[in-house]
SEDRENLO-912382 format. One record per residue: residue number from 1; residue in one letter; chain; x, y, z of N, C-alpha, C in turn. Coordinates in steps of 0.001 Angstrom, whole numbers, plus 500000, padded with zeros to 6 digits. Layout:
BEGIN
NODE     i   aa   ch     n.xx     n.yy     n.zz    ca.xx    ca.yy    ca.zz     c.xx     c.yy     c.zz
NODE   NUM    A    A        X        Y        Z        X        Y        Z        X        Y        Z
...
REM end
This chain:
BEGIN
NODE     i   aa   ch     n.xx     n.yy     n.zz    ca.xx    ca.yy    ca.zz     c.xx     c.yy     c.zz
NODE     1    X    A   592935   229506   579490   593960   229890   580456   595272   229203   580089
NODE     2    X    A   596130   229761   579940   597941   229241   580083   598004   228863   580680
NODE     3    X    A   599013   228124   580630   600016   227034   581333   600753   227967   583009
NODE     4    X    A   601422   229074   582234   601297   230158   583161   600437   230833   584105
NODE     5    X    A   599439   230958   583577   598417   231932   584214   597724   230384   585537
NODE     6    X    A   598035   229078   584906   597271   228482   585776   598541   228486   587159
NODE     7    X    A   599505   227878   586813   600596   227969   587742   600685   228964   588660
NODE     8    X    A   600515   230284   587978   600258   231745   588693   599223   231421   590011
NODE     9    X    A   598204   231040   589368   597000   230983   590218   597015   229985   591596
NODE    10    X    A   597447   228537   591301   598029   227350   591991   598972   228011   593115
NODE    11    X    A   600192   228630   592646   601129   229441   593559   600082   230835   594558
NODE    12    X    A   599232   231243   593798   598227   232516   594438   597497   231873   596121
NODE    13    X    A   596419   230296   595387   595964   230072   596504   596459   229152   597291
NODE    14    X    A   597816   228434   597055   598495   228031   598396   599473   228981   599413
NODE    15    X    A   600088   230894   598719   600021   231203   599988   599418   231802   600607
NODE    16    X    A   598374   232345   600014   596621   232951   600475   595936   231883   601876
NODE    17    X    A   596114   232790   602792   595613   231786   604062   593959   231923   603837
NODE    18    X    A   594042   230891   604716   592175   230197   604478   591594   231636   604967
NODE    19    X    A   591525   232138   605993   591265   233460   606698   590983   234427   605087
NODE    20    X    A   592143   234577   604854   591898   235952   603945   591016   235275   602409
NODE    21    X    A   591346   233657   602199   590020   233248   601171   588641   233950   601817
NODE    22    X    A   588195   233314   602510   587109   233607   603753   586629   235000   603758
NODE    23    X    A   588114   235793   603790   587665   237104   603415   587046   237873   601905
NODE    24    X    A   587890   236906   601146   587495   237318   599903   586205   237434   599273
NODE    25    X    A   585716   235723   599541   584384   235425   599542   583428   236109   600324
NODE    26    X    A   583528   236581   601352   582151   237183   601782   582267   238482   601858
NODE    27    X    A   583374   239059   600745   582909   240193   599885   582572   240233   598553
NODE    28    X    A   582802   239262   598188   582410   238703   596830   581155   237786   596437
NODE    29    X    A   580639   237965   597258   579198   237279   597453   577805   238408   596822
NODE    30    X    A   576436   237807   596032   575621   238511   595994   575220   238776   597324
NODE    31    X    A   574172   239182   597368   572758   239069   598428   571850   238485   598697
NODE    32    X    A   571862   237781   599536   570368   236713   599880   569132   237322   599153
NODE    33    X    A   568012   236257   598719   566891   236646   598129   565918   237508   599224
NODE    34    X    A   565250   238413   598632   564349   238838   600022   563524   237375   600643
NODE    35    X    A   563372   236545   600211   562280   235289   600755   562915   234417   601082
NODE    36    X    A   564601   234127   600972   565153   233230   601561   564924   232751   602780
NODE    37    X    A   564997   230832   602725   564807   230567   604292   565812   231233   605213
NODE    38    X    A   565464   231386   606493   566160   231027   607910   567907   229923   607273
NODE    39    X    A   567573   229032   607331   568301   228007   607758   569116   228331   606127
NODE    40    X    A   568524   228254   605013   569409   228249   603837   570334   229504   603630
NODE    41    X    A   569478   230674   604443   570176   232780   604527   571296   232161   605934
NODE    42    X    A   571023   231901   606538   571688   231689   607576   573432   231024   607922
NODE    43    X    A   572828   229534   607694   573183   228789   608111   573900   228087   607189
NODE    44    X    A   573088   227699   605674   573661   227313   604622   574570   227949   603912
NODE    45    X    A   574437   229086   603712   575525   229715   603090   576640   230369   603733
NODE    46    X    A   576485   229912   604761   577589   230214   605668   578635   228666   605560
NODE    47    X    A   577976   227378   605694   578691   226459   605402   579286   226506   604020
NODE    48    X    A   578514   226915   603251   578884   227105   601438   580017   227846   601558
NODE    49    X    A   580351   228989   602445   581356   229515   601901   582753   229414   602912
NODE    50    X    A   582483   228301   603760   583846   227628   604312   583850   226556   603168
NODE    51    X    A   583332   225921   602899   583416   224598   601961   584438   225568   600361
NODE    52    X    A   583712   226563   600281   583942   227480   598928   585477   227806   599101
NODE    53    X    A   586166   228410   600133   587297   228982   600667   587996   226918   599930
NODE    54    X    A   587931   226118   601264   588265   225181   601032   588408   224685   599625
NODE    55    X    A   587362   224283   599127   587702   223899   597349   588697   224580   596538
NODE    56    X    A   588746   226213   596642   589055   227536   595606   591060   226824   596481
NODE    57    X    A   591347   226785   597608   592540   226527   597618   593114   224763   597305
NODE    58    X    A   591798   224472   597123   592176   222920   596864   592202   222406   595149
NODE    59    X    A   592082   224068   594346   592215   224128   593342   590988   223592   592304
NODE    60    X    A   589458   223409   593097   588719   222434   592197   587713   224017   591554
NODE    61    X    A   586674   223411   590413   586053   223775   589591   585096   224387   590338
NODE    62    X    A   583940   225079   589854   582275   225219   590501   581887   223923   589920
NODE    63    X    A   581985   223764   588911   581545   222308   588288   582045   221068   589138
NODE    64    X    A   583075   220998   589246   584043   220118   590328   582665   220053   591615
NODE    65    X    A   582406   221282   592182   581786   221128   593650   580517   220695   593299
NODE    66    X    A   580092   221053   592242   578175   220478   592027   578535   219322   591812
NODE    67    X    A   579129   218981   591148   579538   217384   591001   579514   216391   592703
NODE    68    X    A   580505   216995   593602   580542   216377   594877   579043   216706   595272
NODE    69    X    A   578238   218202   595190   577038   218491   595860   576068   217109   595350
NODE    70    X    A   575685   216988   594277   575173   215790   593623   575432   214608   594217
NODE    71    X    A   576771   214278   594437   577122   212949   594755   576539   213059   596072
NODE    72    X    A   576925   213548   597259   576533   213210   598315   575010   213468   598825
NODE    73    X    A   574128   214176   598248   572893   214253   598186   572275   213327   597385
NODE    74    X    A   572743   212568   596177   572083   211243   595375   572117   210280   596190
NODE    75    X    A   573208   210251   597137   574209   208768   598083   572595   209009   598992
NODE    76    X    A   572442   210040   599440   571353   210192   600970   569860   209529   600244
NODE    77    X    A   569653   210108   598894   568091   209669   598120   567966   207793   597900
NODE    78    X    A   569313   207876   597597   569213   206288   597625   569165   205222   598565
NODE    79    X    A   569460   205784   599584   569791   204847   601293   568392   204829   601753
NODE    80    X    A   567321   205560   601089   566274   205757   601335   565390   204599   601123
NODE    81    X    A   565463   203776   599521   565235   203327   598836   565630   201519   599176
NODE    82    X    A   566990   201639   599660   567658   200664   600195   567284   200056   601006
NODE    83    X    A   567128   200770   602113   567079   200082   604190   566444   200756   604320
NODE    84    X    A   565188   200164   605136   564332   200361   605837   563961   201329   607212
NODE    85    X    A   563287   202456   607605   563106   203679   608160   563447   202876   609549
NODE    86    X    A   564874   203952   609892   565300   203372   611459   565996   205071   611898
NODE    87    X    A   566570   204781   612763   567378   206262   613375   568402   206419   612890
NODE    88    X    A   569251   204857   612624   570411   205038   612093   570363   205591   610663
NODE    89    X    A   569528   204853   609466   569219   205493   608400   568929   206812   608109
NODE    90    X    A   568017   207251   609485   567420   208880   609618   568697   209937   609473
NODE    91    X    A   569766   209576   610502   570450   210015   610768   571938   210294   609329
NODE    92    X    A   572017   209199   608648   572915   208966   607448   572332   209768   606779
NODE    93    X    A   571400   209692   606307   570312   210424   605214   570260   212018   605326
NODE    94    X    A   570322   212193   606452   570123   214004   606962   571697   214311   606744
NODE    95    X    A   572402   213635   607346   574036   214142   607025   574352   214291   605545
NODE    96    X    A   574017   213034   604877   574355   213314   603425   573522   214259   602533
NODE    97    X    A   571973   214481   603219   571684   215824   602219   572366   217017   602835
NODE    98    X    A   572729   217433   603904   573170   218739   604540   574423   218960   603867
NODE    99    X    A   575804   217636   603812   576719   218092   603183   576451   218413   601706
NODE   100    X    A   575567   217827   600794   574924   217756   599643   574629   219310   599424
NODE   101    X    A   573910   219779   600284   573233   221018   600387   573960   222200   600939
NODE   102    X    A   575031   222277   601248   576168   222935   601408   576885   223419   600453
NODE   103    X    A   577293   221918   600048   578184   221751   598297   577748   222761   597333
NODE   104    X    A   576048   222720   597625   575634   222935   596408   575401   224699   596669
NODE   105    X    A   575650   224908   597712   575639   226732   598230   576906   227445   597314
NODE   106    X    A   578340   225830   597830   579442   226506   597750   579527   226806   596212
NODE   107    X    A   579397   226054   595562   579588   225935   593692   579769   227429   593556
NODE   108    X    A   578291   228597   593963   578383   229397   593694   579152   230411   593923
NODE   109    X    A   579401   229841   595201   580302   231494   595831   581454   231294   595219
NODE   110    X    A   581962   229899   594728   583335   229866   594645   583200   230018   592917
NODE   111    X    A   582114   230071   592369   582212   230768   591129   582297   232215   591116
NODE   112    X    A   581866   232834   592127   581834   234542   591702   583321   234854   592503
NODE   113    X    A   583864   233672   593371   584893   234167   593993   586220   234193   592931
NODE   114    X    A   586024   233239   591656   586639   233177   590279   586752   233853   589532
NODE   115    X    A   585931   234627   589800   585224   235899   588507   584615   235508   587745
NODE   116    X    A   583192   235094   587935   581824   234676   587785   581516   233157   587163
NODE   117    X    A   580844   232706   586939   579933   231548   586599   579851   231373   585003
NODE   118    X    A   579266   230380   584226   579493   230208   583115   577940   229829   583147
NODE   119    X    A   577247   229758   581529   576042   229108   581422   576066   227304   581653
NODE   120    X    A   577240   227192   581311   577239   225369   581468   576815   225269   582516
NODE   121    X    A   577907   225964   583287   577813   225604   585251   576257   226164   585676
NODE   122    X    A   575483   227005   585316   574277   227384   585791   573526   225950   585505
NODE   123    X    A   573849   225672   583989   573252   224495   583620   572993   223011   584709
NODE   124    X    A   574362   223142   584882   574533   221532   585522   574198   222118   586774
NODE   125    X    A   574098   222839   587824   573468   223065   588787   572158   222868   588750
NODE   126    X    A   571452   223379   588020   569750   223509   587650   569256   222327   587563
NODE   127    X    A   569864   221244   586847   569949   219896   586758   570030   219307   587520
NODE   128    X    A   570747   218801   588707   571497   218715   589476   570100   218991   590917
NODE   129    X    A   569696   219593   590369   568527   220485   591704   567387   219657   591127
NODE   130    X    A   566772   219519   590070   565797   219051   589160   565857   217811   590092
NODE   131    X    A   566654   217050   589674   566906   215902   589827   566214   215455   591084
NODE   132    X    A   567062   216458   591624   566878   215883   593332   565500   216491   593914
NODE   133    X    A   564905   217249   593366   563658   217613   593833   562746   217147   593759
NODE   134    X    A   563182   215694   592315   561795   214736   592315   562265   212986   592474
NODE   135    X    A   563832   213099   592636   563980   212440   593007   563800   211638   594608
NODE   136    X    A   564103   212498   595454   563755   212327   596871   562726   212092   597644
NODE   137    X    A   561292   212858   596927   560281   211431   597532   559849   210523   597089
NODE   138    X    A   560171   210737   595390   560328   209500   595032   560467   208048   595423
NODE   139    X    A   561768   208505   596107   563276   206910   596916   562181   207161   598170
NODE   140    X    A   561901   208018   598828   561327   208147   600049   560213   206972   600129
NODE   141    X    A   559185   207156   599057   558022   206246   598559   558256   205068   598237
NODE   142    X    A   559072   205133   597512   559594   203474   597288   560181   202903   598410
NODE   143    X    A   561070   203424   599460   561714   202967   600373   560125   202909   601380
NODE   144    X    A   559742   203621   601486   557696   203038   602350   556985   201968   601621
NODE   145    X    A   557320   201765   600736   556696   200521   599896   556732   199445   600091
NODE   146    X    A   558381   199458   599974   559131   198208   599826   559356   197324   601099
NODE   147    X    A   559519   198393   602306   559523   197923   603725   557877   197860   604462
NODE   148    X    A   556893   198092   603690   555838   197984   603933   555748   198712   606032
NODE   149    X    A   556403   199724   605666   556383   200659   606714   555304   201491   607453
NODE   150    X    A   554318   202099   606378   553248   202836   606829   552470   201927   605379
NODE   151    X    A   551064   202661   605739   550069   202138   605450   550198   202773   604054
NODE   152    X    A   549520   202233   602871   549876   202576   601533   549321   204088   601523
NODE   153    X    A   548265   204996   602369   547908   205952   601694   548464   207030   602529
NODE   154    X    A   549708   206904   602837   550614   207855   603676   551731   207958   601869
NODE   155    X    A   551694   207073   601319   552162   207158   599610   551747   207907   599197
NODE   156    X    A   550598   208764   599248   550567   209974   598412   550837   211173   599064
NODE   157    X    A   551656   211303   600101   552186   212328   600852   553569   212832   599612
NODE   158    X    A   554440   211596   599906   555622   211897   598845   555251   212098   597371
NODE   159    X    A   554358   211657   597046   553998   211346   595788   553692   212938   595354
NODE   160    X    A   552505   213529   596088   552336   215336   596023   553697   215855   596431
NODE   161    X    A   554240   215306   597386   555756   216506   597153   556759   216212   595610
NODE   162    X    A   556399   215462   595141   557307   215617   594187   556619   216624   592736
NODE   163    X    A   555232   216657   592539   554552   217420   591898   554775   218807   592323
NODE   164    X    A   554351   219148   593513   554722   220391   593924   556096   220658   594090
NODE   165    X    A   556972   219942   594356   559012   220501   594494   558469   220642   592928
NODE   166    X    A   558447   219470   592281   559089   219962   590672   557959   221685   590123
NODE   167    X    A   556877   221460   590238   556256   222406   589760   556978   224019   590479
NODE   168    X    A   557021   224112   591786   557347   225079   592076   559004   225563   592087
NODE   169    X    A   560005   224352   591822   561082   224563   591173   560719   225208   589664
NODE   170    X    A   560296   224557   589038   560061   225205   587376   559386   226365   587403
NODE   171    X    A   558130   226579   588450   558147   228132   588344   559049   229104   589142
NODE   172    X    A   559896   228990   589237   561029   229669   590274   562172   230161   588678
NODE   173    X    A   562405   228942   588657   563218   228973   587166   562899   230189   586376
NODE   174    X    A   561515   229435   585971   561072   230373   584657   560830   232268   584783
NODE   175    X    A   560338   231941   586157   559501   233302   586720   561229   234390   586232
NODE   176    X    A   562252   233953   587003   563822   234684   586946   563805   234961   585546
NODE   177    X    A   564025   233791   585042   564512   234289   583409   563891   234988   582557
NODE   178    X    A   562223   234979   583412   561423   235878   582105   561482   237551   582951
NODE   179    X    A   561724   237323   584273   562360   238672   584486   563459   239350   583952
NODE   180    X    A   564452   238625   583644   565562   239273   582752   565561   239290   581414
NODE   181    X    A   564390   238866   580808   564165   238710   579813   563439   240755   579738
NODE   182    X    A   561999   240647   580539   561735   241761   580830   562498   243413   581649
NODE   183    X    A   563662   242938   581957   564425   243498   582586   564921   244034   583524
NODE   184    X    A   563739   243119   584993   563475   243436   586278   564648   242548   587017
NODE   185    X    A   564042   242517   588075   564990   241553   588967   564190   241104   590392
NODE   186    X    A   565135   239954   590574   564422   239441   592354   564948   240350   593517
NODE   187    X    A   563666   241127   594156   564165   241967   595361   565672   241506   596086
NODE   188    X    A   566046   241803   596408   567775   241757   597593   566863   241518   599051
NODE   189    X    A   568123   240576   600026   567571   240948   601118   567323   241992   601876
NODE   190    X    A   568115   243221   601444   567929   244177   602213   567112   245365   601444
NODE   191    X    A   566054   245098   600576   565495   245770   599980   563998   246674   601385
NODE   192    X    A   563628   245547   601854   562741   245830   602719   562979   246349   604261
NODE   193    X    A   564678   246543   604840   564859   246475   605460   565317   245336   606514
NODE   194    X    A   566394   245009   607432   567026   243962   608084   565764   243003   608676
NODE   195    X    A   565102   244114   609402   564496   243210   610599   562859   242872   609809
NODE   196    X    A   562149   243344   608652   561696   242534   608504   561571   241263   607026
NODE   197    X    A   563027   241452   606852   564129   240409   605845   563767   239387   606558
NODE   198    X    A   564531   239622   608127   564996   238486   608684   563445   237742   608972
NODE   199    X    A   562154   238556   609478   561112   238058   609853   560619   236755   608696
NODE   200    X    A   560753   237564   607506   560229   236735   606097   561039   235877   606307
NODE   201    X    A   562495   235566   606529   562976   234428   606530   563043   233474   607609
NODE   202    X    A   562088   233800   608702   561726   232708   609462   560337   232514   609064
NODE   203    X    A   559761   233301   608694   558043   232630   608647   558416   231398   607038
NODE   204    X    A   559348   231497   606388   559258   230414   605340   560269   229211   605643
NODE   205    X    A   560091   228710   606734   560841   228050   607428   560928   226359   606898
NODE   206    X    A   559393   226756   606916   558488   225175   606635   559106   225083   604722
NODE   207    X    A   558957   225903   604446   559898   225474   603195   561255   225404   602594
NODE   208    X    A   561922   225463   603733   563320   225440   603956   563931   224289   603479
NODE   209    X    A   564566   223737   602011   565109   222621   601834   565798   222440   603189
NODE   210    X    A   566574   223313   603623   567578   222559   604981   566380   221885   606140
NODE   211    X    A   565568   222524   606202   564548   221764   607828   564517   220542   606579
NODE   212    X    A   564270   220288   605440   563476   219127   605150   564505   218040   605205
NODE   213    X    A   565574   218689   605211   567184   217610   604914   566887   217566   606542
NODE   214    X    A   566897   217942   607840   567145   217706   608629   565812   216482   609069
NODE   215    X    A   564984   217113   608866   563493   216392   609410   563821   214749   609356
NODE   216    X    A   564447   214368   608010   564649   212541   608048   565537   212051   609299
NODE   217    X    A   565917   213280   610366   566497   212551   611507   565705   211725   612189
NODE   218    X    A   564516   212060   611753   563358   211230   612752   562637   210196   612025
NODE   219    X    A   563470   209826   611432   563177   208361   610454   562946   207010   611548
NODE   220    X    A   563578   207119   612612   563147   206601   613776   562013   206479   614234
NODE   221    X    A   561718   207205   613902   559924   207662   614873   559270   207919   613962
NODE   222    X    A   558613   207018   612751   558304   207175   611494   556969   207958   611893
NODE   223    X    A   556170   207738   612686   554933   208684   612411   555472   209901   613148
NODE   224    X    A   556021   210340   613541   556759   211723   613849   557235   212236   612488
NODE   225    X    A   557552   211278   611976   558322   212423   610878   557347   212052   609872
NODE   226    X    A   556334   211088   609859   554743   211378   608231   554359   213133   608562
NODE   227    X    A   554069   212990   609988   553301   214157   610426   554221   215404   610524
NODE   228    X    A   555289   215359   610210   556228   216735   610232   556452   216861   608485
NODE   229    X    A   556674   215517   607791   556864   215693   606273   555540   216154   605620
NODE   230    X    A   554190   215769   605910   553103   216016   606206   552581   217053   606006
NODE   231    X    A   553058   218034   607040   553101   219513   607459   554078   220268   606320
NODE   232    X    A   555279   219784   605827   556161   220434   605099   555495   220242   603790
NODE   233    X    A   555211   219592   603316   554103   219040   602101   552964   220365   601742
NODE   234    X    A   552627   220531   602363   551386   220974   603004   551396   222433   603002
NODE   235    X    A   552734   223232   603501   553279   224042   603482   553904   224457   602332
NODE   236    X    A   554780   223422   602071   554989   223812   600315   554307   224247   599256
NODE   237    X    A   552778   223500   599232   552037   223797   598564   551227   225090   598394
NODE   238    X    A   551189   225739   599971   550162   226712   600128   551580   227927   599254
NODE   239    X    A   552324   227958   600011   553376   228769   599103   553024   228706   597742
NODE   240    X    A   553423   227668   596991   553676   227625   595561   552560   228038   594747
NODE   241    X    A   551200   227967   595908   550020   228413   594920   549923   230068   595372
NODE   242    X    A   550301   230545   596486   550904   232007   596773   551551   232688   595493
NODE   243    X    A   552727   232115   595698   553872   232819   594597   553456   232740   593190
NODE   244    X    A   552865   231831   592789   552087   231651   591578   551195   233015   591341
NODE   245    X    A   550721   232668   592182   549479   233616   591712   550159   235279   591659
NODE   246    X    A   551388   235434   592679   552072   236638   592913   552711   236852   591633
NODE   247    X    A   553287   235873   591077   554414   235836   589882   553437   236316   588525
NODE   248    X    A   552039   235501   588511   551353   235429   587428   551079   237196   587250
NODE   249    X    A   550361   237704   588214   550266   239205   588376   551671   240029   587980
NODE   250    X    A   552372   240119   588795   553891   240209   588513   554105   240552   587166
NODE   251    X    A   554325   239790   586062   554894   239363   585156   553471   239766   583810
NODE   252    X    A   551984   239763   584510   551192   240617   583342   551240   241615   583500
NODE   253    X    A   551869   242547   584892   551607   244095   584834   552900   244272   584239
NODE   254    X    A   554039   243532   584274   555026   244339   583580   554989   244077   582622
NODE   255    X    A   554535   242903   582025   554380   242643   580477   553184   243953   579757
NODE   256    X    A   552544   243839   580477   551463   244799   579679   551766   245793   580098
NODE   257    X    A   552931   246851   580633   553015   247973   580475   554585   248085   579526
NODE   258    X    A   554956   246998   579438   555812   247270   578436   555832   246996   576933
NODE   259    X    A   554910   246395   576756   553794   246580   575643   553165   248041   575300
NODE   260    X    A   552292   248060   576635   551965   249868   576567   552683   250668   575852
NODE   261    X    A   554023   250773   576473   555346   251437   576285   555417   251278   574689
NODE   262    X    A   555574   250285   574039   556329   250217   572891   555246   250880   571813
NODE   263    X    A   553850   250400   572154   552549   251008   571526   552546   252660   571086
NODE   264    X    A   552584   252945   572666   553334   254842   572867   554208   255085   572251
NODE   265    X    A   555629   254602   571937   556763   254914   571920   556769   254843   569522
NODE   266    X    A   555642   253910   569409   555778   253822   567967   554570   254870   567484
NODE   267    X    A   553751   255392   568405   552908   256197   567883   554049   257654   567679
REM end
């Protein structure tokens, strides 16, 4: 980009009112996944794309915002690790993954609101998510350790969420790319219709990164929240061995009919 073309742009979004950013973006937006949570279809990307409006006139990067998304979601994994399970901690911890988890909505919109995304930036997002998916019960576990808070075998609660976040992050990953590899795609929300979009996205509630960012409010009431993290654990898992098994099917019928295909197509 020129020297010009950036100036152009600088002059574009300071007299572009926040309103008509706002507008831009939520026509410039994809479509929720058909399986998206409640709270992330909802709620999250609705914060993502005031935060998105905000950044795009404050002149910053998508890279710029994963960068802040990171920071303030690493700040929440570590306070974990630090000080010992109270309300006040509960309460710090849930704020800094929500803004964390916002950030990390906005990156995108305010990349397609740019005219699209780059592989770096997919990159450092993906990363960025990695991180924090095995980082967080990680600090969670160590922060139960160290304060000798619950009893040691409430430790393998976090310990399985980080096997299952990372495993069912990596098959999420892979499952996409070997679809575009094959040349399919992930249903839209409105593939199935509104009302039972919206149903699917409350029955996957329990796997809602946002309930799980919220749930550490009750860091206060530590066996309130074993037995709700517990349940989310628990929930995660039955999913990931769901979608697995959905993806695995998935991905041999289209593989083996496009095999078929090429078999036919050379006879």
């Amino acid at each position: 980009m020129s020297a010009l073309d950036a100036t152009s742009g600088r002059a574009a979004r300071r007299t572009e009112a926040y309103r008509e950013t706002l507008g831009r973006l939520a026509s410039a937006q994809k479509k929720a996944g058909l399986h998206a949570p409640a709270y992330s279809r909802f709620i999250n990307r609705k914060l993502g794309r005031l935060l998105a409006a905000w950044a795009y006139r404050a002149g910053f990067t998508p890279n710029t915002v994963t960068l802040i998304s990171a920071a303030f979601t690493y700040i929440g994994i570590i306070l974990l690790a630090v000080y010992p399970p109270s309300w006040a901690l509960g309460f710090a911890v849930a704020l800094f993954l929500v803004v964390g988890y916002a950030f990390d909505s906005a990156d995108g919109q305010l990349a397609r609101l740019r005219g699209g995304g780059s592989p770096a930036g997919e990159w450092l997002d993906h990363m960025a998510d990695a991180i924090k998916i095995s980082a967080l019960p990680i600090f969670l576990a160590v922060g139960m350790y160290r304060f000798e808070s619950v009893a040691q075998i409430w430790l393998l609660v976090p310990l399985a969420a980080t096997i299952v976040g990372a495993a069912l992050f990596f098959g999420m990953i892979l499952t996409e790319q070997l679809r575009r590899q094959l040349g399919t795609s992930t249903p839209a929300a409105d593939a199935a219709g509104g009302r039972s979009s919206w149903v699917r996205s409350v029955l996957v509630i329990p796997m809602d990164y946002g309930v799980l960012c919220l749930s550490f409010i009750l860091l206060g009431a530590l066996p309130a929240f074993l037995v709700l993290y517990t349940l989310i654990t628990i929930a995660t898992a039955g999913f990931f061995i769901l979608a697995s098994l959905k993806w695995f099917r998935e991905l041999r019928t289209v593989g083996t009919d496009q095999i078929s295909s090429r078999r036919g197509g050379g006879r």
